[in-house]
N, C-alpha and C positions, 0 to 999 in steps of 0.2 A: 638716400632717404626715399620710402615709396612716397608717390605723389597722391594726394589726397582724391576723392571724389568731388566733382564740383558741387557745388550746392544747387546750383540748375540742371544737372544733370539728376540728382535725385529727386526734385520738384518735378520734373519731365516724366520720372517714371510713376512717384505718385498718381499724375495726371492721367497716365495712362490706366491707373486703376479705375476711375470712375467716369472717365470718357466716353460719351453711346456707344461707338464701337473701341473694341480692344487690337490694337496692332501690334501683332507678334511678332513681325519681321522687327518693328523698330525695336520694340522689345530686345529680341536677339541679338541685333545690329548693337545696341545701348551696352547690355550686358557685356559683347565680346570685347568693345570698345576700354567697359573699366576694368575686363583681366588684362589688355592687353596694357595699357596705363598704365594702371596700380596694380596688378598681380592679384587684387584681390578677389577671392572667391565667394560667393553667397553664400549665407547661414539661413538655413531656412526652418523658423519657428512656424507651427503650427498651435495655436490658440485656443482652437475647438476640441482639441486630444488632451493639451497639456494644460489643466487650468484645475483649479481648487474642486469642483466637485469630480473631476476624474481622481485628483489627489487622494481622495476621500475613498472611491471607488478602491483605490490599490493598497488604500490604509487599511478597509475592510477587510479585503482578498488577504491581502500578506495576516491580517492573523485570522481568519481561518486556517490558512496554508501551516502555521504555526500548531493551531492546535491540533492538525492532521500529522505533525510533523514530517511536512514536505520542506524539508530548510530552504533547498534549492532556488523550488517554484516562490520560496516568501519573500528571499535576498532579491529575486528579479521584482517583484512588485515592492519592494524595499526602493533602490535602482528607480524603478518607475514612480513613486511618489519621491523621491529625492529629485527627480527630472522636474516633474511638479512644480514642485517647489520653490524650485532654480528659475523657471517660467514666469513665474509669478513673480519675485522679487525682481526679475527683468520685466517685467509688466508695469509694476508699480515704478522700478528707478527711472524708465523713462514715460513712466503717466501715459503710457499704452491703452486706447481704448479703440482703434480701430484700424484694418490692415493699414499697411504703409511699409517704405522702404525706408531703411536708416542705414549713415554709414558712420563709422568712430574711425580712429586710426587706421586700429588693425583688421576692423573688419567691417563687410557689407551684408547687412540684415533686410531678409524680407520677414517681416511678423504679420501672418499670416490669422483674421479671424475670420472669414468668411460675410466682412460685410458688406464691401464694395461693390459697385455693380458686376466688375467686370474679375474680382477674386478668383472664379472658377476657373476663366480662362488662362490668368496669371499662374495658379496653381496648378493645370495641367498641363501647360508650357515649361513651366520648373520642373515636372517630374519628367518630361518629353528631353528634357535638358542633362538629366541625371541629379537631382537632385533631391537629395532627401533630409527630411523633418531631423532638426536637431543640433545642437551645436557643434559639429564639423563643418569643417568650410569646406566645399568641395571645388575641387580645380581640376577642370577635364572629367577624367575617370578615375582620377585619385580623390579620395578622402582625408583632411589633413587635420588632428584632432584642433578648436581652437583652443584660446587660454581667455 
């Protein structure tokens, strides 16, 4: 049975969001600490891409793309308002209004809005990290879809 994250250990990295200065060693230290633990890898949502008026935005684009009969290009912004969607209903189930790290069982979440002080640097540390926007968990340099 994988062992969970602690619940001070997610309060810690919270903490590190809105803390004067942002420490990305502990950061890193923190992170390498719950794959090596729990195995598990970060899912990293992005808030400011994935939210009801981008929804909206690829609601538009896909039928224009329709009436252009680009099927292709509509099914991807299809895809992309279906991503939306799925954002948002994770928004609402855990009453999401502002960055923060969450973990559930099978997986560890940064939900990213860009409103903490210290956001920018968490978020170009995740991408320094290899980490990218979306629900794959990533472990290492692999991609591992989640459920």
């Amino acid at each position: 049975m994988k062992q969970l994250i602690p619940e001070e250990t997610i309060a810690r990295l919270n903490s590190l969001l809105v803390e004067e200065a942002f420490f990305a060693e502990m950061f890193t230290e923190m992170y390498s600490k719950i794959q090596l633990d729990t195995g598990q890898g970060l899912c990293f949502v992005d808030f400011t891409k994935h939210n009801k008026e981008q929804q909206k935005e690829y609601a538009h684009m896909k039928t224009e793309l329709i009436s252009r009969q680009e099927f292709e290009k509509s099914a991807l912004m299809r895809d992309h308002e279906k991503y939306c969607d799925h954002c948002e209903r994770i928004k609402q189930y855990h009453q999401l209004s502002h960055s923060k790290f969450h973990a559930t069982q099978k997986t560890f979440f940064y939900f990213y809005f860009g409103t903490a002080p210290n956001d920018e640097q968490a978020l170009s540390l995740c991408k320094q990290l290899g980490f990218e926007d979306g629900f794959n968990v990533i472990r290492g340099n692999r991609s591992i879809k989640s459920n």
